[in-house]
N, CA, C and O of each residue as an XYZ file, in Angstrom:
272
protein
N    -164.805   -123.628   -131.813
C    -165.456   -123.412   -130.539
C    -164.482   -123.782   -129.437
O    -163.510   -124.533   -129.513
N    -164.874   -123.199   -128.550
C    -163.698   -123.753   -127.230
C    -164.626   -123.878   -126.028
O    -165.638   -123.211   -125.814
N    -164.136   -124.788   -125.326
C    -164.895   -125.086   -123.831
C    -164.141   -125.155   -123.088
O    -163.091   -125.795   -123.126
N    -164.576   -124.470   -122.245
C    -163.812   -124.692   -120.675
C    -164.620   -125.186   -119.762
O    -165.834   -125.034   -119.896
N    -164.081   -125.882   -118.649
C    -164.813   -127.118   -117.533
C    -164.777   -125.627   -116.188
O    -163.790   -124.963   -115.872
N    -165.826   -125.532   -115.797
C    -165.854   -124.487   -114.845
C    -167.127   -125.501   -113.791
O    -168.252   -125.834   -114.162
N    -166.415   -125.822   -112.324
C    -167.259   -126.078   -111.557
C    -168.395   -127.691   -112.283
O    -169.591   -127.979   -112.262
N    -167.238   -128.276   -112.786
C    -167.756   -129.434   -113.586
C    -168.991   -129.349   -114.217
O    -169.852   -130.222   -114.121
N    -169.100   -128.371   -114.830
C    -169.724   -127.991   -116.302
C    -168.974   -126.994   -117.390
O    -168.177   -126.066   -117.248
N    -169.459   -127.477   -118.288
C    -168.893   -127.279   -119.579
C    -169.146   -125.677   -120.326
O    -170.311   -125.587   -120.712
N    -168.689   -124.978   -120.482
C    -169.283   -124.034   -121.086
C    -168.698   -123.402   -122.503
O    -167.546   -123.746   -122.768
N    -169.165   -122.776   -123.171
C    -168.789   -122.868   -124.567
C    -169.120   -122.058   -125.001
O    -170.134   -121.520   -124.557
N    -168.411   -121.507   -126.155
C    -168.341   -119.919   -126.763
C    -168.233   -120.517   -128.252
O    -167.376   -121.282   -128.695
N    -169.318   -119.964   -128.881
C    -169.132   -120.508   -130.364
C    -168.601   -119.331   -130.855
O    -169.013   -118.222   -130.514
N    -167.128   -119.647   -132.147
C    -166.753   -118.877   -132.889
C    -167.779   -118.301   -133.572
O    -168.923   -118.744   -133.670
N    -167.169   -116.913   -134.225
C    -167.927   -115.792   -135.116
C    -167.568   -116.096   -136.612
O    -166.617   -116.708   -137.096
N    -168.729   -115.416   -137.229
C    -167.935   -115.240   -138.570
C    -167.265   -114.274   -138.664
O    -166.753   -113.737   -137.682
N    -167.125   -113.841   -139.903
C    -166.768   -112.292   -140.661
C    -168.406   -111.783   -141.002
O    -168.846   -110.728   -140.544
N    -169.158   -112.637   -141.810
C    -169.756   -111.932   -141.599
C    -171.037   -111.390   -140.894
O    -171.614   -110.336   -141.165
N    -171.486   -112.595   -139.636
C    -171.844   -111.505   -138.577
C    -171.307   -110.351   -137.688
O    -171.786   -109.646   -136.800
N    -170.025   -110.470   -138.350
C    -169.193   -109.230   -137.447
C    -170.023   -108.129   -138.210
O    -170.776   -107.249   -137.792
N    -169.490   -108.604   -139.874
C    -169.686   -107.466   -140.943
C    -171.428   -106.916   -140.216
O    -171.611   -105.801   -139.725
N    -172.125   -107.616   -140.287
C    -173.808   -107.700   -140.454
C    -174.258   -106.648   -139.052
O    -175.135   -105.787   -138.973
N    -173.130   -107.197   -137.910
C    -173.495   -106.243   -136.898
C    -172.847   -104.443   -136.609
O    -172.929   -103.432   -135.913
N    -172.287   -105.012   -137.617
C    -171.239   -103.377   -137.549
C    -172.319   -102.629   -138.780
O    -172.628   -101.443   -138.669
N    -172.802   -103.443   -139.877
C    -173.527   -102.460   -140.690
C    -174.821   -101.899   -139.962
O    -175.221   -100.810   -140.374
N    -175.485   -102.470   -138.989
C    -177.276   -102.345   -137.989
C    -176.894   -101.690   -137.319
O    -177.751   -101.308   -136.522
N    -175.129   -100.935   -137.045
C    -174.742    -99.839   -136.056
C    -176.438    -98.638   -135.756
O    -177.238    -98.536   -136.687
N    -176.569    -98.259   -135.074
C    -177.836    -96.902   -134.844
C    -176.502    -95.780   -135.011
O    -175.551    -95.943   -134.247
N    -176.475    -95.160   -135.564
C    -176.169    -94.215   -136.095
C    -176.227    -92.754   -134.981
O    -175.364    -92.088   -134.410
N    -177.679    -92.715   -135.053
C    -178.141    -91.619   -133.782
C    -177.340    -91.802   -132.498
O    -177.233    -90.824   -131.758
N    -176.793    -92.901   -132.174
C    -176.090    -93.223   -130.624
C    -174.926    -92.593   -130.698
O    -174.067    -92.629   -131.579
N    -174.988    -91.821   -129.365
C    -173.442    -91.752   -129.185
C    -172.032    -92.266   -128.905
O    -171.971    -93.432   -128.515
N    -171.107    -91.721   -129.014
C    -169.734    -92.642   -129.501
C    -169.397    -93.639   -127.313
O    -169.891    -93.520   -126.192
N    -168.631    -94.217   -127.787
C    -168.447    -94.770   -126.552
C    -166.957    -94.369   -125.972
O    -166.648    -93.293   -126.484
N    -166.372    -94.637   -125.473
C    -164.663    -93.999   -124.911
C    -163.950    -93.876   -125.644
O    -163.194    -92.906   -125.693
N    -163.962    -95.035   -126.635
C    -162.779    -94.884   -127.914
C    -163.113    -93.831   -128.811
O    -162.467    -93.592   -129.832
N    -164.286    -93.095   -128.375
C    -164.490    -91.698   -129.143
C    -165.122    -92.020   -131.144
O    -165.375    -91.049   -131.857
N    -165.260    -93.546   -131.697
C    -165.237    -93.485   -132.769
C    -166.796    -93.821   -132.795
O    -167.419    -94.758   -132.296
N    -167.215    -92.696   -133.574
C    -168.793    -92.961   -133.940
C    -168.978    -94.280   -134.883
O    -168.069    -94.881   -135.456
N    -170.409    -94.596   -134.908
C    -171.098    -95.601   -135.297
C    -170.970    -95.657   -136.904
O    -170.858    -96.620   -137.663
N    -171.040    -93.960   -137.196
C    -171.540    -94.009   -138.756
C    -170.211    -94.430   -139.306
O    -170.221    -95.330   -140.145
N    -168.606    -93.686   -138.801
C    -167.347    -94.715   -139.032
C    -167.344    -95.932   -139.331
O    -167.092    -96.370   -140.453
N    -167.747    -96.867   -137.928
C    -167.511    -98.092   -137.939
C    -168.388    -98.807   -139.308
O    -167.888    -99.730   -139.952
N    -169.887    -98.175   -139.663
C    -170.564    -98.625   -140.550
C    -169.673    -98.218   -141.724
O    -169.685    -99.213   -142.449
N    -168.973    -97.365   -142.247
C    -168.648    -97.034   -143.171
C    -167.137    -98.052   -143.339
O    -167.203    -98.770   -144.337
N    -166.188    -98.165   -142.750
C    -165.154    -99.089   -142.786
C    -165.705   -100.682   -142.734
O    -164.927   -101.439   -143.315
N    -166.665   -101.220   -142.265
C    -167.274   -102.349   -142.024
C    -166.473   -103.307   -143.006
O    -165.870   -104.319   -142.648
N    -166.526   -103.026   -143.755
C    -165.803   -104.201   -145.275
C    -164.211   -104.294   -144.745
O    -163.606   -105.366   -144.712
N    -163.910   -103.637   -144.535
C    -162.683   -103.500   -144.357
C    -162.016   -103.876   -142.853
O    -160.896   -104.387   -142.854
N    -162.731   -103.615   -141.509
C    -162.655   -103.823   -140.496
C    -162.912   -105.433   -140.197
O    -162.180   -106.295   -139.709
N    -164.258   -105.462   -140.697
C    -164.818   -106.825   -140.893
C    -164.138   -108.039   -140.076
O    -164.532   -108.607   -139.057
N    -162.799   -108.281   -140.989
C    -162.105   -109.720   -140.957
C    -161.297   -109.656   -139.675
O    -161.357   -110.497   -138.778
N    -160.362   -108.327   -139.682
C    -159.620   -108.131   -138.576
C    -160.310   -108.280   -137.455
O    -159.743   -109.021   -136.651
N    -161.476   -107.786   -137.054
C    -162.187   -107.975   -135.613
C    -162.568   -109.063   -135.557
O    -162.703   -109.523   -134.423
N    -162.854   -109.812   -136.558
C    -163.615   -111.126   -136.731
C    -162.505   -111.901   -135.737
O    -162.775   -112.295   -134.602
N    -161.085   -112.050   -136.456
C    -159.907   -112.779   -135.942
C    -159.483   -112.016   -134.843
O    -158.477   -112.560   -134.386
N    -159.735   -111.156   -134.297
C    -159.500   -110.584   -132.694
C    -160.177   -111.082   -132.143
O    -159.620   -111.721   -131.251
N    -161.946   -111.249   -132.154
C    -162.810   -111.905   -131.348
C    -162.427   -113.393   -131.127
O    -162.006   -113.786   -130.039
N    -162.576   -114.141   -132.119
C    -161.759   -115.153   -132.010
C    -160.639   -115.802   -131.223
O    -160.535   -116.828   -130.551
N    -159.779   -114.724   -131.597
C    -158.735   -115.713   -130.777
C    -159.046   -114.984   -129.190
O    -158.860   -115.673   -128.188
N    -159.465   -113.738   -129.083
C    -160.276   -114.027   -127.799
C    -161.051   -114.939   -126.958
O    -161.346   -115.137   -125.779
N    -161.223   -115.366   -128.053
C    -162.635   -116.635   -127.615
C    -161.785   -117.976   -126.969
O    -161.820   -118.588   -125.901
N    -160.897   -118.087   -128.413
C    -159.721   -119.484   -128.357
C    -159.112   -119.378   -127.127
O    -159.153   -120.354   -126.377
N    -158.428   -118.139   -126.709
C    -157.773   -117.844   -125.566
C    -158.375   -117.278   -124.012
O    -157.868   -116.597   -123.121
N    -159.500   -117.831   -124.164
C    -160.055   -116.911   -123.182
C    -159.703   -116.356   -122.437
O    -159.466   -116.730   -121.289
N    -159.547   -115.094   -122.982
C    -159.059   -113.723   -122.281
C    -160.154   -112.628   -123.202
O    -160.450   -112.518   -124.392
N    -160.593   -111.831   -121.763
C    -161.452   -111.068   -122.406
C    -161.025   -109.764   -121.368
O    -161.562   -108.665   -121.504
């Protein structure tokens, strides 16, 4: 987890797993359309196992580094 002091309070971003990454990439809606990066839902559900870990550790050190 990481906190940063903003305006002398604390605020805090709890790390992810893998597999709520996994869990939210599989509940993709399917029916929705794609967003800018052009890659549909049923993709992302279908690579999920595989994508999984890598986004897991992108979000992350997003989090660690806060930079978003």
């Amino acid at each position: 987890m990481t906190q940063r002091k903003l305006n002398n309070q604390h605020f805090s971003i709890p790390y992810i797993t893998c597999d709520f990454v996994y869990s939210q990439l599989i509940h993709l809606d399917i029916s929705k359309s794609t967003g800018s990066d052009q890659i549909s839902a049923k993709i992302l559900k279908m690579a999920a196992p595989i994508i999984a870990p890598a986004l897991t550790q992108i979000f992350n050190l997003s989090i660690s580094k806060a930079e978003f």
